[in-house]
N, CA, C and O atoms as a Tinker XYZ file with bonds, in Angstrom:
   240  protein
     1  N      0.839000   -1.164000    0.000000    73     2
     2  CA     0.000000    0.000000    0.000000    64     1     3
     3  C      0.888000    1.232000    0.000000    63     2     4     5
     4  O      2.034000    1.167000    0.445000    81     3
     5  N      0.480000    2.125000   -0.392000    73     3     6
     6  CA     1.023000    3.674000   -0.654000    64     5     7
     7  C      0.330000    4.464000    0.582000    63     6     8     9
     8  O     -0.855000    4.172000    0.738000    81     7
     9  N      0.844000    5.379000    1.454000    73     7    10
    10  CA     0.421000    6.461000    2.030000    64     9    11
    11  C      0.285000    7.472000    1.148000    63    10    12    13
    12  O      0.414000    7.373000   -0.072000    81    11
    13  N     -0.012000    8.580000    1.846000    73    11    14
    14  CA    -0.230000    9.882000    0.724000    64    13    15
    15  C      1.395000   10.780000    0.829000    63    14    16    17
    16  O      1.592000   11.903000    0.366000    81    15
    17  N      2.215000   10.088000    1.419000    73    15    18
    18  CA     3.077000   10.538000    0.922000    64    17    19
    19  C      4.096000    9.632000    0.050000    63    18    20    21
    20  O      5.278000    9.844000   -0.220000    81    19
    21  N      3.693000    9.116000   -0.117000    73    19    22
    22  CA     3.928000    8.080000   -1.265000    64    21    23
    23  C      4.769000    6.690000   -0.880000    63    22    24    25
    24  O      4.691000    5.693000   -1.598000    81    23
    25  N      5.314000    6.719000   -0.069000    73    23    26
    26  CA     5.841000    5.363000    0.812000    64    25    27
    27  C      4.892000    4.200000    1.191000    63    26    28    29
    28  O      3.836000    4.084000    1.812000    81    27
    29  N      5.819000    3.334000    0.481000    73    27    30
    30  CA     5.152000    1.739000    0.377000    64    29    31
    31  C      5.217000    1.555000    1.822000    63    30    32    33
    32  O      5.977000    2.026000    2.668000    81    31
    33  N      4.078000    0.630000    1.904000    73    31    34
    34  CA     4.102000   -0.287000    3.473000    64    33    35
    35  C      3.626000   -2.028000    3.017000    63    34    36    37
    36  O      2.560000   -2.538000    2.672000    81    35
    37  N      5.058000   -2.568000    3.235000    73    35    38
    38  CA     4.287000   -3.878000    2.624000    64    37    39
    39  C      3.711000   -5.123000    3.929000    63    38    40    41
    40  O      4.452000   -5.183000    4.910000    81    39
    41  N      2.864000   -5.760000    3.936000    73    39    42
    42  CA     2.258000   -6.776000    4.884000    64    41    43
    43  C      3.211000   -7.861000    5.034000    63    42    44    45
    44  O      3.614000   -8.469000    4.042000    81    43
    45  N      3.573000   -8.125000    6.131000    73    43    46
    46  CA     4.655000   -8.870000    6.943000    64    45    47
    47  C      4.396000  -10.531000    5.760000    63    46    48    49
    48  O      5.252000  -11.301000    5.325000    81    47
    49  N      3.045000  -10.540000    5.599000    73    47    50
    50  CA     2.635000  -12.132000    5.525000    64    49    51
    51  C      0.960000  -12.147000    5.236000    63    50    52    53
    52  O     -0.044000  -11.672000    5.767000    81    51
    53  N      1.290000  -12.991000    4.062000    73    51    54
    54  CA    -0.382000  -13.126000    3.050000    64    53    55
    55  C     -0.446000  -14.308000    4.043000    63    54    56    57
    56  O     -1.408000  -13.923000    4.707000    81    55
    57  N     -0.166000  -15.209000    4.471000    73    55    58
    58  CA    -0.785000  -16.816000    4.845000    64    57    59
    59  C     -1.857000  -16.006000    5.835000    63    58    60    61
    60  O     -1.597000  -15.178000    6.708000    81    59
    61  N     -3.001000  -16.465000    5.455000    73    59    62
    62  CA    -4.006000  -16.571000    6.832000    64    61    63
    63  C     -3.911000  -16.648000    8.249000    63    62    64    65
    64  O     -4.330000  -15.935000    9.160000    81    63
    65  N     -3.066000  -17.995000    8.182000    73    63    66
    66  CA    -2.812000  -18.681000    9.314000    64    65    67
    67  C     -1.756000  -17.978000   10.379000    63    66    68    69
    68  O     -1.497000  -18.304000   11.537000    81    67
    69  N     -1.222000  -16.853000    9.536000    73    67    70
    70  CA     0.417000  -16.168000   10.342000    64    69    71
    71  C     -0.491000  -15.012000   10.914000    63    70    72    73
    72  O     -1.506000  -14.497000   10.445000    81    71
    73  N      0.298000  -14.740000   12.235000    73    71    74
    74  CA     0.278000  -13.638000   13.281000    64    73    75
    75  C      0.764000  -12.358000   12.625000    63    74    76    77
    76  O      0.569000  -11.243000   13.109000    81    75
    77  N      1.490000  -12.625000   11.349000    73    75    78
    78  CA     1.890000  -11.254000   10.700000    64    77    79
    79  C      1.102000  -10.701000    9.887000    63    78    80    81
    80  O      1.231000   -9.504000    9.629000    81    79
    81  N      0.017000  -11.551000    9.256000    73    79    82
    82  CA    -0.855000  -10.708000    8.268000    64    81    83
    83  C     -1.489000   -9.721000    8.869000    63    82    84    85
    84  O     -2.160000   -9.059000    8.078000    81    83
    85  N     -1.522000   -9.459000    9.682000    73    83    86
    86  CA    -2.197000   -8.487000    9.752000    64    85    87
    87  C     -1.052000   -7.072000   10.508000    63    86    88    89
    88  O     -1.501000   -6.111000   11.133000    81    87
    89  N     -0.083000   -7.234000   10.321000    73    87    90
    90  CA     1.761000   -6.302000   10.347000    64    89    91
    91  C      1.831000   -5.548000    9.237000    63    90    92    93
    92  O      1.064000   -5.707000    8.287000    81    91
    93  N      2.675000   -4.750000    9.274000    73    91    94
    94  CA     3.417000   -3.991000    7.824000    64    93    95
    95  C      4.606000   -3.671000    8.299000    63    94    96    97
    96  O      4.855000   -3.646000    9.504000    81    95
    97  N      5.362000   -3.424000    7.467000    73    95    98
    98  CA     6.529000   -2.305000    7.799000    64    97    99
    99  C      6.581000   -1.380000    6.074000    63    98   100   101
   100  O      5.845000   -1.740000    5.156000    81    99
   101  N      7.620000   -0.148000    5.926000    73    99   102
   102  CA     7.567000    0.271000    5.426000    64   101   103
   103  C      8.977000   -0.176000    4.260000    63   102   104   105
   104  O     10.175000   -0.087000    4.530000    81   103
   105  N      8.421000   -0.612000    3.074000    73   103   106
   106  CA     9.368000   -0.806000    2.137000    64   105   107
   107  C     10.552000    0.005000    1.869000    63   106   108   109
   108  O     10.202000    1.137000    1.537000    81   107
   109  N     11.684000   -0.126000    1.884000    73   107   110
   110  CA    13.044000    1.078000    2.212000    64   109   111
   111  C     13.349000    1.985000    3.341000    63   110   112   113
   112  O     14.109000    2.943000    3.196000    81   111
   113  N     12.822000    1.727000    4.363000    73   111   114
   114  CA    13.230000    2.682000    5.482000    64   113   115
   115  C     14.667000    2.679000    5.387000    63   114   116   117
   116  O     15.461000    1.759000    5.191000    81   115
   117  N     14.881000    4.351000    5.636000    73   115   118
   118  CA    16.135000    4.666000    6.040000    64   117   119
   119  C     15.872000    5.654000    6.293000    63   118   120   121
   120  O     15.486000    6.575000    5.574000    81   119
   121  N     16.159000    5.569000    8.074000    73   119   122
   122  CA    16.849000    6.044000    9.439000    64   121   123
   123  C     17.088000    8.213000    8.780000    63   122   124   125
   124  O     16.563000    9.254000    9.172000    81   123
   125  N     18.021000    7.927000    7.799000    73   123   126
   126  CA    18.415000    9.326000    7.789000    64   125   127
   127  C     17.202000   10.160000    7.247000    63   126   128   129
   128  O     16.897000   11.278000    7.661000    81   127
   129  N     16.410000    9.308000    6.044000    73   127   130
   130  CA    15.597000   10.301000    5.215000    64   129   131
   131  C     14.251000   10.016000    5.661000    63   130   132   133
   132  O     13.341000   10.388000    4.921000    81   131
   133  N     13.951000    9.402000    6.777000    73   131   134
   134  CA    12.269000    9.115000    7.663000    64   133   135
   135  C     12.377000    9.346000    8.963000    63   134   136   137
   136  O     13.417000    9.467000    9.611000    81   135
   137  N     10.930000    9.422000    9.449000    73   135   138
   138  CA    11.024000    9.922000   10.897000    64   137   139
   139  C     11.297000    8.329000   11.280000    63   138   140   141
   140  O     11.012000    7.320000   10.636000    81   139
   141  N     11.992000    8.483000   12.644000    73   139   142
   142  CA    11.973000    7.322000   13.717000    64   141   143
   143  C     10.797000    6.133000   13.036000    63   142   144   145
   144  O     10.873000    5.177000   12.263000    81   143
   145  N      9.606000    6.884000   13.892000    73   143   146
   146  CA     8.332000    5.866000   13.645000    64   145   147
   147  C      8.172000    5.144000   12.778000    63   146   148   149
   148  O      7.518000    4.126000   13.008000    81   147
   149  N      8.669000    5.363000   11.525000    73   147   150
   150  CA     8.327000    5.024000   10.166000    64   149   151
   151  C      8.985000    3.616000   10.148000    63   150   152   153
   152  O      8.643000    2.803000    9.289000    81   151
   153  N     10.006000    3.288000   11.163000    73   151   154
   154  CA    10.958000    2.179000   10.901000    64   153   155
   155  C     10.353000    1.044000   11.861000    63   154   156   157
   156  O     10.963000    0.002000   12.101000    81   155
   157  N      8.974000    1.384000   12.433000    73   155   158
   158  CA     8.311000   -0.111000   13.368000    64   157   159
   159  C      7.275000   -0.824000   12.155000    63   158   160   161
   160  O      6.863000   -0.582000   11.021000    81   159
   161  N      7.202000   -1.543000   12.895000    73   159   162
   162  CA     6.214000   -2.103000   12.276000    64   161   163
   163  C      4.822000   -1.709000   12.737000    63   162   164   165
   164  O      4.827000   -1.032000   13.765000    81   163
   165  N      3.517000   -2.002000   12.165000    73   163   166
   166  CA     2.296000   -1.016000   12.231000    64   165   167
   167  C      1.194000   -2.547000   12.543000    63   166   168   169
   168  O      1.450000   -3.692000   12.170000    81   167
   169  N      0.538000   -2.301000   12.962000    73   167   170
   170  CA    -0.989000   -3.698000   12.936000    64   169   171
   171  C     -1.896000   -2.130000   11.891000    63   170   172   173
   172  O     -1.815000   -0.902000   11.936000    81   171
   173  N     -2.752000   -3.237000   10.999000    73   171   174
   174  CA    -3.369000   -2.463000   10.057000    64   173   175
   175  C     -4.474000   -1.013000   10.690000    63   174   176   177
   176  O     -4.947000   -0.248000    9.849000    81   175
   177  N     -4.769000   -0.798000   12.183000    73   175   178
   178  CA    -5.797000   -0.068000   12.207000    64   177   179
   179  C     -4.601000    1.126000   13.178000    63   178   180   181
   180  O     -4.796000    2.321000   13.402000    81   179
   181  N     -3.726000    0.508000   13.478000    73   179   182
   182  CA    -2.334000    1.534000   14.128000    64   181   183
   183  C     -1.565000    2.476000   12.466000    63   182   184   185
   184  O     -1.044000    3.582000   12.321000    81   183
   185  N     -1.803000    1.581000   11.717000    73   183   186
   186  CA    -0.938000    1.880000   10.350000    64   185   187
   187  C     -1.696000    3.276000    9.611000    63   186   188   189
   188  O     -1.101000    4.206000    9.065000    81   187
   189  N     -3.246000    3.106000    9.783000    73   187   190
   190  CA    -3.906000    3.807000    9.282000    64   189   191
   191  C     -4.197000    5.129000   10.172000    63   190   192   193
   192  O     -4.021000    6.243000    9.678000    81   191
   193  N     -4.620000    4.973000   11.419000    73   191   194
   194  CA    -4.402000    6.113000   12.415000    64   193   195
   195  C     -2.890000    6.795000   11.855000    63   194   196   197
   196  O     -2.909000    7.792000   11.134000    81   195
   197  N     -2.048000    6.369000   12.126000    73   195   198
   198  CA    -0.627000    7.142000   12.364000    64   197   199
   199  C     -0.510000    7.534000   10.722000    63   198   200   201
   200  O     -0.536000    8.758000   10.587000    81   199
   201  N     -0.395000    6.849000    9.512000    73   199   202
   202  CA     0.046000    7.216000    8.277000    64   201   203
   203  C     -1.090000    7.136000    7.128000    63   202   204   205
   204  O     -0.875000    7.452000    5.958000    81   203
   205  N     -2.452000    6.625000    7.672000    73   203   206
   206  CA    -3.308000    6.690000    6.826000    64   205   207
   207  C     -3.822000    8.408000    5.718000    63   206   208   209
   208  O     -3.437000    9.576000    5.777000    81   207
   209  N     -4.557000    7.869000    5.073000    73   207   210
   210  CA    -6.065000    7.129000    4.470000    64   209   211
   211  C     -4.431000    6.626000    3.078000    63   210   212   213
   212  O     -3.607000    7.302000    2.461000    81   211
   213  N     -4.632000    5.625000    3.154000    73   211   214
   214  CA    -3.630000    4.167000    2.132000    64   213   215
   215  C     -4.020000    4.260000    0.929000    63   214   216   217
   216  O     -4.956000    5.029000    0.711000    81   215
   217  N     -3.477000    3.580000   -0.092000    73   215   218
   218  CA    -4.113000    3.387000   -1.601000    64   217   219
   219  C     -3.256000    1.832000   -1.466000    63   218   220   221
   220  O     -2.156000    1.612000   -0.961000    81   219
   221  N     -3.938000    1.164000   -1.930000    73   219   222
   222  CA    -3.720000   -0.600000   -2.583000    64   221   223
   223  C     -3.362000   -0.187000   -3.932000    63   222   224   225
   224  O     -3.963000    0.524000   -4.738000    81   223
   225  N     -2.378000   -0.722000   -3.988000    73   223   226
   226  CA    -1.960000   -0.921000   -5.302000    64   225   227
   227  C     -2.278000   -2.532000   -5.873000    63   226   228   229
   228  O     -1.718000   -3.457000   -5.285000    81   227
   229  N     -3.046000   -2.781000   -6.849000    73   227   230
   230  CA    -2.891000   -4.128000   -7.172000    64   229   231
   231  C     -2.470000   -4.770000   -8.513000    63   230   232   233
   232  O     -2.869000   -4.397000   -9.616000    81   231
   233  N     -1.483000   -5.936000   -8.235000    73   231   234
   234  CA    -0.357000   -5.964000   -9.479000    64   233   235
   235  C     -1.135000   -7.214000  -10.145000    63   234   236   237
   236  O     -1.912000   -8.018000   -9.632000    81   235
   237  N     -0.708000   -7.110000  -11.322000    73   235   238
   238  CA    -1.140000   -8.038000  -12.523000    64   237   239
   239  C     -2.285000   -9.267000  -12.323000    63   238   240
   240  O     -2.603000   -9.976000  -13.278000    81   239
């Protein structure tokens, strides 16, 4: 997913069955050019409070 500032957040884990699907972290963090926060990981309704309203991107 994309925030509105344009930074990917990708989901830890598609399996159903994993404790991570429902995680993100943010695709390329780096420390120098993001705030702190940006480098945890998020549960989807923490992800959207703090960096929301998201866009899904969906591939082929």
């Amino acid at each position: 997913m994309y925030d509105l500032d344009g930074y990917v957040w990708v989901r830890q884990s598609c399996d159903p069955a994993s404790t991570l699907r429902d995680s993100w972290k943010m695709l390329g963090f780096d420390p120098d050019n993001h705030a702190p926060e940006c480098g945890g990981v998020y549960l989807t309704p923490h992800l959207l409070d703090a960096w929301g309203p998201v866009t899904e991107v969906r591939r082929g």
